[in-house]
C-alpha positions in Angstrom: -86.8 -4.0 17.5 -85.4 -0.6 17.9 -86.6 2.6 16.1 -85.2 5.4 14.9 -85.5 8.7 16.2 -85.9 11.8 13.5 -84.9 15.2 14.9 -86.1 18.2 13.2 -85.9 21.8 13.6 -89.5 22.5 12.2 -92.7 20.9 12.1 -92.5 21.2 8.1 -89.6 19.3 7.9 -92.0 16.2 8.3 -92.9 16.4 4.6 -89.8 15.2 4.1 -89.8 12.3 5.8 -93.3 11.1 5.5 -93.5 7.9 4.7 -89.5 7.3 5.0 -89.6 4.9 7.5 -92.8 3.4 9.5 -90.5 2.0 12.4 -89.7 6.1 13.8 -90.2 8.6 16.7 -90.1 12.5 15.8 -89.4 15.1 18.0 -89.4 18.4 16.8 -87.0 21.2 18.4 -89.1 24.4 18.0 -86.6 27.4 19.3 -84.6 30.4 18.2 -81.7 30.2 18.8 -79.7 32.5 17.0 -81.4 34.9 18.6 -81.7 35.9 22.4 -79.5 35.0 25.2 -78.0 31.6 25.3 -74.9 29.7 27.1 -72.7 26.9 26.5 -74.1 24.3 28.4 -77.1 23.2 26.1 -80.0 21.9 28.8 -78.9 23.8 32.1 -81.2 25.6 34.4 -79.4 28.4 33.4 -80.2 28.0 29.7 -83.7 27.4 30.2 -83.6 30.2 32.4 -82.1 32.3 29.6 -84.6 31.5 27.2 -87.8 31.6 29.3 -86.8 35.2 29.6 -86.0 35.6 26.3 -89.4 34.4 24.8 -91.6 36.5 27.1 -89.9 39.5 26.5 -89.7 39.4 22.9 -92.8 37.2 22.3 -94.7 37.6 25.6 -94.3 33.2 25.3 -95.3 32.5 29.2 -93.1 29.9 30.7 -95.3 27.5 30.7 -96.5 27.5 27.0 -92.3 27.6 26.5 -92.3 24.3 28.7 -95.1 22.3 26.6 -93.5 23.5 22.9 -89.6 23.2 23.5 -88.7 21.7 26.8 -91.6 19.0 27.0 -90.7 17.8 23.5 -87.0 18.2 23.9 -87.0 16.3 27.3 -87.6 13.4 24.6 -84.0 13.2 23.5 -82.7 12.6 27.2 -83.4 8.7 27.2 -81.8 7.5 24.2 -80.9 3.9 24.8 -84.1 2.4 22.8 -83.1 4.3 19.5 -80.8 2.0 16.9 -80.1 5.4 14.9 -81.1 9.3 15.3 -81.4 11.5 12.5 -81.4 15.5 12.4 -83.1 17.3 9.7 -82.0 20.7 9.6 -82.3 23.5 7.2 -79.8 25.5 5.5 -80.4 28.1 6.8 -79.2 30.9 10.2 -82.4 29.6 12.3 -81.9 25.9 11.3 -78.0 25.9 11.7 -77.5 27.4 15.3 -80.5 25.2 16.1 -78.4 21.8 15.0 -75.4 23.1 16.9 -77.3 23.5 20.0 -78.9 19.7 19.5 -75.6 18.2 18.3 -74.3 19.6 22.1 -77.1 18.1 24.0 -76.7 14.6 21.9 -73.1 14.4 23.0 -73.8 14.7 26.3 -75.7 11.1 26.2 -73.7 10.1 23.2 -73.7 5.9 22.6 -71.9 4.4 20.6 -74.4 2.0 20.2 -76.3 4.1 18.4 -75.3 5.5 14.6 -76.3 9.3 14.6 -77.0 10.9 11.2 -78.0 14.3 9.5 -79.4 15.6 6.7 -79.0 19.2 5.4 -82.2 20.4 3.5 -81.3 23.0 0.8 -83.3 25.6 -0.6 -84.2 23.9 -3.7 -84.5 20.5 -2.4 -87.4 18.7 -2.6 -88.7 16.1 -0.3 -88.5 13.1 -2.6 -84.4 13.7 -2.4 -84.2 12.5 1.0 -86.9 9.0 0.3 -83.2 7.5 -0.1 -81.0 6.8 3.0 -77.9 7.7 1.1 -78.7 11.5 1.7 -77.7 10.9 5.6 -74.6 11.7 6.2 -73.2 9.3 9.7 -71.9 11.8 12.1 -69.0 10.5 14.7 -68.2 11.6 18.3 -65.7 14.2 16.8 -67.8 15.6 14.8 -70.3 16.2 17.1 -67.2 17.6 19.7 -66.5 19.6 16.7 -70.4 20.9 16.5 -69.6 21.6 20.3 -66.8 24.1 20.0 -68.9 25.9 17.1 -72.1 26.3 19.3 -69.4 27.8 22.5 -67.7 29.9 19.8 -70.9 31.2 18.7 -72.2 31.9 22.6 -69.4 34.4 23.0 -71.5 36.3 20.2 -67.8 38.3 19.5 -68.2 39.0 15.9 -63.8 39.3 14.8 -63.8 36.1 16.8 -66.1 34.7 15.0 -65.1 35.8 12.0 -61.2 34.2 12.4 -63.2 30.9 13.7 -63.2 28.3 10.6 -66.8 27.2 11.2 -66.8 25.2 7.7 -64.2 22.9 9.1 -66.1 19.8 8.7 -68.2 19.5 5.5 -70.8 17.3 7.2 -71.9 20.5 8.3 -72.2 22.1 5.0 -73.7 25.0 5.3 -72.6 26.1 9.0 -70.1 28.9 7.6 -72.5 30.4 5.1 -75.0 30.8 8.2 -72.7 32.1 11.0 -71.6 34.9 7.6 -75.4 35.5 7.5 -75.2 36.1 11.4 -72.6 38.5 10.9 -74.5 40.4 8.8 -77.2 41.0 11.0 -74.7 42.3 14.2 -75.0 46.4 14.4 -73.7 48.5 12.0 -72.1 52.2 12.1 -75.4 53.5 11.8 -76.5 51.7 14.8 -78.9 49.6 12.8 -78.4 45.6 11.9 -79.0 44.5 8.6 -82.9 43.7 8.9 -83.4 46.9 10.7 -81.4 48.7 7.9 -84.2 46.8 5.2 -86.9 48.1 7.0 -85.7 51.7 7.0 -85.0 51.3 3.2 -88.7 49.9 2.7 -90.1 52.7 4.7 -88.3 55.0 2.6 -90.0 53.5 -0.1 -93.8 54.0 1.8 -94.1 50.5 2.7 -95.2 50.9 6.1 -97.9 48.6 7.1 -96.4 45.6 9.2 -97.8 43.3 7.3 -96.6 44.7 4.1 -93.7 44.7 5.5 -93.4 42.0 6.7 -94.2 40.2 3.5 -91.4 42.0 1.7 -89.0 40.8 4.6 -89.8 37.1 3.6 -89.7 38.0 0.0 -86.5 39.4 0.5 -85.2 36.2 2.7 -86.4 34.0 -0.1 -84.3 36.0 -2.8 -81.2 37.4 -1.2 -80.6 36.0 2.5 -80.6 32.9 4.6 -81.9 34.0 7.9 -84.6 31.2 7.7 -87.3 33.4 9.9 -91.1 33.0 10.0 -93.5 35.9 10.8 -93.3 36.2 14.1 -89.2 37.1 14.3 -89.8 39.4 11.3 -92.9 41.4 13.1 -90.6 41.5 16.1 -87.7 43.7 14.1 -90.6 45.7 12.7 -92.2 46.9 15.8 -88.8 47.7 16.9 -87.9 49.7 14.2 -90.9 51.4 13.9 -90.3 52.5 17.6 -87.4 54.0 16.9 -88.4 55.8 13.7 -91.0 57.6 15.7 -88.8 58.2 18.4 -86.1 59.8 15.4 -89.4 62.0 14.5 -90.2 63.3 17.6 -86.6 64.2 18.4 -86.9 66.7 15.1 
């Protein structure tokens, strides 16, 4: 008998679907994608290449700890043939979205059609008994995931008035695409030279909260209330330390 296979974008996600089905395989596709270099063809040398760079520059991720959390487990996805259905759980959220684009590209790329493919957008207020039904899956076809495609290479050219004229909310399946790529847009530099995040900090420093914890904390407090970039921690501490660089370097300039 053939299983399904549940894609999600994080590892919490699997409160969602414990217990859903006992017939399953879950891989889970642990990456940032909305952030760092990237190209259009989803599973290259070259991407890989881009993103090992990526992570141990901003993260100092080695390669090989990349290899064992995001290619190892995505390597998973490449022999489909035993799957009856795959389903992608994704957030609704900038990290979660550009995530599901990226997947949707690598799925059409061994796409079946002896195999139904599926996804389910998690909202902010959902809970995880909302999904114990299979009518929350919504069946994705071959266009749509060609239409996923041409979203993921309009997003690679990272040119915001492009992006902007693109109609990223197209298809509904994808549902909360458009709000997340408008989040994205947020975030690109400013006339003060200084994305949106960056631009909180400063206002937070202003307001002497300069710890990086502290700050940090506010950053997810301020996510949960007002934003959908969907970051943990880690890509918060990142902007932090950056911004605190160039706050001293401002001082010293004085």
């Amino acid at each position: 008998m053939k299983k399904t296979l549940h894609i999600l974008n994080k590892k919490n996600t699997l409160s969602h679907i414990d217990g859903l089905e006992t017939n399953n395989d879950v891989v889970v596709w642990r990456e940032i994608l909305c952030e760092g270099d990237v190209c259009e063809d989803v599973g290259s040398d070259l991407f890989w290449k881009k993103r090992y760079a990526f992570f141990e520059k901003e993260y100092q991720i080695d390669k090989l700890t990349y290899y064992d959390k995001t290619i190892k487990e995505i390597l998973k996805i490449e022999d489909v043939e035993n799957y009856k259905s795959i389903v992608l759980w994704f957030e609704c959220d900038l990290f979660s979205q550009i995530n599901m684009l990226a997947l949707c590209v690598l799925l059409l790329k061994q796409y079946r059609k002896d195999i139904s493919y599926y996804i389910v957008t998690i909202e902010k207020n959902d809970k995880p008994r909302d999904f114990l039904n299979e009518n929350t899956r919504v069946k994705l076809s071959r266009y749509d995931l060609l239409y996923a495609q041409q979203c993921w290479n309009e997003f690679v050219k990272k040119e915001a008035e492009s992006m902007r004229k693109f109609d990223f909310g197209a298809k509904a399946k994808f549902k909360c695409l458009q709000q997340a790529i408008n989040q994205y847009l947020k975030n690109t530099t400013n006339k003060n030279g200084l994305n949106q995040i960056e631009s909180k900090i400063v206002a937070l420093t202003a307001r002497n909260i300069s710890t990086e914890d502290d700050l940090v904390k506010e950053l997810l407090l301020w996510q949960q209330q007002e934003t959908i970039y969907g970051f943990i921690d880690m890509q918060y501490t990142r902007y932090v330390k950056r911004v605190k660089i160039l706050l001293e370097q401002e001082k010293a300039s004085k």
